[in-house]
Backbone as CSV, one residue per row, in Angstrom:
resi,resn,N_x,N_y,N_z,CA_x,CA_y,CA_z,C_x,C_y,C_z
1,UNK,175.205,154.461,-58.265,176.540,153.917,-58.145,177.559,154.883,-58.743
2,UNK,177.106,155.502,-60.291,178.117,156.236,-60.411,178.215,157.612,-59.568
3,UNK,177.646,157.959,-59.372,177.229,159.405,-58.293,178.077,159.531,-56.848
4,UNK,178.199,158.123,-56.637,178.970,157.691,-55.156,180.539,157.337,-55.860
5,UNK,180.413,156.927,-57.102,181.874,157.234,-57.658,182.759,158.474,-57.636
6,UNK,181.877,159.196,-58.772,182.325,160.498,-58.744,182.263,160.938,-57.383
7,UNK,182.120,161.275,-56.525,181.888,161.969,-55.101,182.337,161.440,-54.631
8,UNK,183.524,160.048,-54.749,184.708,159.694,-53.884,185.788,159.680,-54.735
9,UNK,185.730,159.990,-56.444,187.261,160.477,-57.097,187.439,162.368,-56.919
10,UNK,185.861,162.600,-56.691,185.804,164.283,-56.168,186.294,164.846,-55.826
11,UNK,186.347,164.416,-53.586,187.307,164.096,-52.714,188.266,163.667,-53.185
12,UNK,188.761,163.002,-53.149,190.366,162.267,-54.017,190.772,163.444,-54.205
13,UNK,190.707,163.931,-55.700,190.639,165.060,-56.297,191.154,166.471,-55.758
14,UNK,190.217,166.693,-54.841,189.968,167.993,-54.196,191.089,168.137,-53.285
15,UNK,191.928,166.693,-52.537,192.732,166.580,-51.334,193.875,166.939,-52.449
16,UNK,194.233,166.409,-53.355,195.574,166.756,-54.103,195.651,168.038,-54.392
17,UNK,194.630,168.950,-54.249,194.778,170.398,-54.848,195.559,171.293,-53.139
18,UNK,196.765,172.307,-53.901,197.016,173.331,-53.072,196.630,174.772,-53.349
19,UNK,195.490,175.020,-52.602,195.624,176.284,-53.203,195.289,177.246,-51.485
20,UNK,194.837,178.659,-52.394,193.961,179.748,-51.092,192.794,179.591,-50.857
21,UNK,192.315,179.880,-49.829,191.392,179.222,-49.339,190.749,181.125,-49.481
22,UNK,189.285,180.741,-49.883,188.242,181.816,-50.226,188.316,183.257,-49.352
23,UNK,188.656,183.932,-49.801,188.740,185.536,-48.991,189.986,185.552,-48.454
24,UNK,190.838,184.972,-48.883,192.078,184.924,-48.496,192.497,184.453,-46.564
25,UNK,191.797,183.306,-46.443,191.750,182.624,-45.514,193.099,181.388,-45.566
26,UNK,192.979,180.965,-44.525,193.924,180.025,-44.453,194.553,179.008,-45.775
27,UNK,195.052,178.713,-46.012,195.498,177.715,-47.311,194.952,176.385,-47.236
28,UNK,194.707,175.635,-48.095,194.336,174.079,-47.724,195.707,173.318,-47.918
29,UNK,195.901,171.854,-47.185,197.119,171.230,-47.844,196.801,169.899,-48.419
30,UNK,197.874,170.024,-49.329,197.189,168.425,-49.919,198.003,167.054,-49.169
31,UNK,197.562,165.894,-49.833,197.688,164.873,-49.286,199.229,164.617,-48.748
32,UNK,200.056,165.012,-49.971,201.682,164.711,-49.559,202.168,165.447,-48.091
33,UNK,201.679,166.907,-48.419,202.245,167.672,-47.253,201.526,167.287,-45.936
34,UNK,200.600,166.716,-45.701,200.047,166.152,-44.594,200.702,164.811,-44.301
35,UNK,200.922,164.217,-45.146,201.433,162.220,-44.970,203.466,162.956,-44.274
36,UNK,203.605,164.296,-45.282,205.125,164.775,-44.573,205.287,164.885,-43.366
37,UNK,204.052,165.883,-43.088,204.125,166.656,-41.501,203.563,165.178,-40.459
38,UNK,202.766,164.514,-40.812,202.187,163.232,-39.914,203.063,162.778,-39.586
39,UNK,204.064,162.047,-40.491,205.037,161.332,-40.478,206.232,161.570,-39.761
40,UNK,206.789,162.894,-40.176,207.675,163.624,-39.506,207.371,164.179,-37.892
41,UNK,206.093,163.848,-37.345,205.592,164.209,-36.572,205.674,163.097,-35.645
42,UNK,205.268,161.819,-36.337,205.480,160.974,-35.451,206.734,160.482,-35.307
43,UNK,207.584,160.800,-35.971,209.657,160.310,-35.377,209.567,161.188,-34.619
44,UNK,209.192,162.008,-34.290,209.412,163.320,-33.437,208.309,163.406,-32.096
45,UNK,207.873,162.497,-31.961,207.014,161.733,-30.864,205.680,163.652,-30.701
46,UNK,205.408,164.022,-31.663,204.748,164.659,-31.532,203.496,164.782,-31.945
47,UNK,202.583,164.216,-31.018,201.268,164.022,-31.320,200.250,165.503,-31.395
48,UNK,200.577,166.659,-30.939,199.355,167.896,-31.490,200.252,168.257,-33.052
49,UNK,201.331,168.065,-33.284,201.541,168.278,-34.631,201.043,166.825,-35.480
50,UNK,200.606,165.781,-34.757,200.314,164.507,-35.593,199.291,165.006,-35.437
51,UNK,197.913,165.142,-34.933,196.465,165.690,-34.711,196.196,166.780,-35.966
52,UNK,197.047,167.908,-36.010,197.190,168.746,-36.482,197.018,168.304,-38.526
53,UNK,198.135,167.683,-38.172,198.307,166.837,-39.613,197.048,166.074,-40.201
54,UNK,196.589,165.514,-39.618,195.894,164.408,-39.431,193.971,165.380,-40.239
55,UNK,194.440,166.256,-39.326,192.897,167.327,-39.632,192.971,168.070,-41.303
56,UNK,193.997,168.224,-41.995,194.570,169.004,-43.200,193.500,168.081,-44.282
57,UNK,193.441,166.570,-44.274,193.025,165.884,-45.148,192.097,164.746,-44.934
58,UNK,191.276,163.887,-45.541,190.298,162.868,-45.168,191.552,161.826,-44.501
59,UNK,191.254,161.234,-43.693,191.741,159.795,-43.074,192.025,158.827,-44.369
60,UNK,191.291,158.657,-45.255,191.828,157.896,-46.151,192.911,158.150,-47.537
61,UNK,192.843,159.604,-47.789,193.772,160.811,-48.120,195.475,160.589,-47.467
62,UNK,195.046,160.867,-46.467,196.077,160.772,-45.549,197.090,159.336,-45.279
63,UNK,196.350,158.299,-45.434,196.962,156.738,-45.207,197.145,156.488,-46.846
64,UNK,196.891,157.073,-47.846,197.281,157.010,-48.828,199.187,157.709,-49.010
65,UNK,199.285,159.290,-48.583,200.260,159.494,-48.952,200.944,159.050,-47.742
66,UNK,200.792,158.835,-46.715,201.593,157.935,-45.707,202.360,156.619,-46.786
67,UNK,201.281,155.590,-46.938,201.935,154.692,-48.404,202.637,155.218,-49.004
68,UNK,202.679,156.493,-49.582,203.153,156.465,-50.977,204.378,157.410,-50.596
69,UNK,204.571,157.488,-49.517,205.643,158.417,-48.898,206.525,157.278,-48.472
70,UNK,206.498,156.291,-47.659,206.493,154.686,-46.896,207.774,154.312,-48.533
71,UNK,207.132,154.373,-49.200,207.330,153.253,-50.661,208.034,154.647,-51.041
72,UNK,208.208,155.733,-51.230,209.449,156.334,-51.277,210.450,156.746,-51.112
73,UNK,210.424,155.948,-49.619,212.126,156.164,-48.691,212.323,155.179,-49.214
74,UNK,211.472,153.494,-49.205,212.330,152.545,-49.014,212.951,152.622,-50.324
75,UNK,212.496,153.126,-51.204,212.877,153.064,-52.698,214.514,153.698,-52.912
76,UNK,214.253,154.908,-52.029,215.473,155.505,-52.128,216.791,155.045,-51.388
77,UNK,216.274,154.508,-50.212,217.359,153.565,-49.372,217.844,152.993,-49.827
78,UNK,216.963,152.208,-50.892,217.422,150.908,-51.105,218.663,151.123,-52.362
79,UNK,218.242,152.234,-53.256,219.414,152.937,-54.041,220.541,153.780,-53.338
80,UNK,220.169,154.184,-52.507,221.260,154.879,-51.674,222.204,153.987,-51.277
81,UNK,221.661,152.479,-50.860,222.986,151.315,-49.863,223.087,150.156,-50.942
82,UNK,222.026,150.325,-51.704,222.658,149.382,-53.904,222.287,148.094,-53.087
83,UNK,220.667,148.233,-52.513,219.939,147.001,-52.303,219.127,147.222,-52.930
84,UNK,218.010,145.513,-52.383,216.735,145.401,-52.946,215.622,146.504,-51.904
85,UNK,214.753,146.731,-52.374,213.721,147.798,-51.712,213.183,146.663,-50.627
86,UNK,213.309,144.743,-50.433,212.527,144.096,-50.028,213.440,144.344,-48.736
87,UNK,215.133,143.873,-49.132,215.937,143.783,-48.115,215.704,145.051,-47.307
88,UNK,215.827,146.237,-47.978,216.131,147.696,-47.141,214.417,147.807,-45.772
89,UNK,213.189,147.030,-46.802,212.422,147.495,-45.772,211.916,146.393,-44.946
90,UNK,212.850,145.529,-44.974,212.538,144.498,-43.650,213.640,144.872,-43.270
91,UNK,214.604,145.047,-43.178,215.843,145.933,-42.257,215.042,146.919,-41.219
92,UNK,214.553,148.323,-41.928,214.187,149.070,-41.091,212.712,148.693,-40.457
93,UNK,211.969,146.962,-41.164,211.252,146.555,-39.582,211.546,145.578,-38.999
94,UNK,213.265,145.139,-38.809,213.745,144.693,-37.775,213.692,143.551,-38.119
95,UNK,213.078,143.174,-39.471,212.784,141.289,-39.793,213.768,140.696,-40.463
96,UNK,214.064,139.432,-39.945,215.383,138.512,-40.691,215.369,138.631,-42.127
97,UNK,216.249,138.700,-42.482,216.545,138.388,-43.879,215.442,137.378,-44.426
98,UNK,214.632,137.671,-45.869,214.324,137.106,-46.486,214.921,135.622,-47.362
């Protein structure tokens, strides 16, 4: 049990790191800059840059900083227009007022 722990905070781990990739090969990216480019990819109806994105990090990596990217606009919206973060993000999904 702990073995399957460690070897999924490992991963975790390993996706947050930016660095060079061995022999001076391609770079790896971590979780944020993938949940950026995904994201930004999909307002931009562009699916080989969403594919693209999508390949940088694990699937569950990835729907993590999607969240945590998600929960940092609305955060900022919601200070930007001097609302609640609840109001600002049922606004931008179209749902009645709470």
């Amino acid at each position: 049990m702990f073995a399957r722990l460690r070897t999924s905070f490992s991963r975790f781990r390993d996706s947050l790191r930016v660095e060079a990739a061995p022999g001076g090969g391609k770079r790896t990216h971590n979780l944020f800059e993938a949940a950026a480019a995904y994201v930004s990819a999909c307002a931009e109806d562009d699916q080989e840059r969403m594919d693209e994105a999508a390949t940088w990090v694990s699937p569950e990596a990835l729907s993590f900083g999607v969240s945590e990217l998600a929960c940092r606009a609305v955060i900022a919206l919601a200070r930007e227009r001097d609302e609640s973060s609840r109001t600002v993000a049922r606004t931008l999904l179209g749902l009645p007022a709470a």
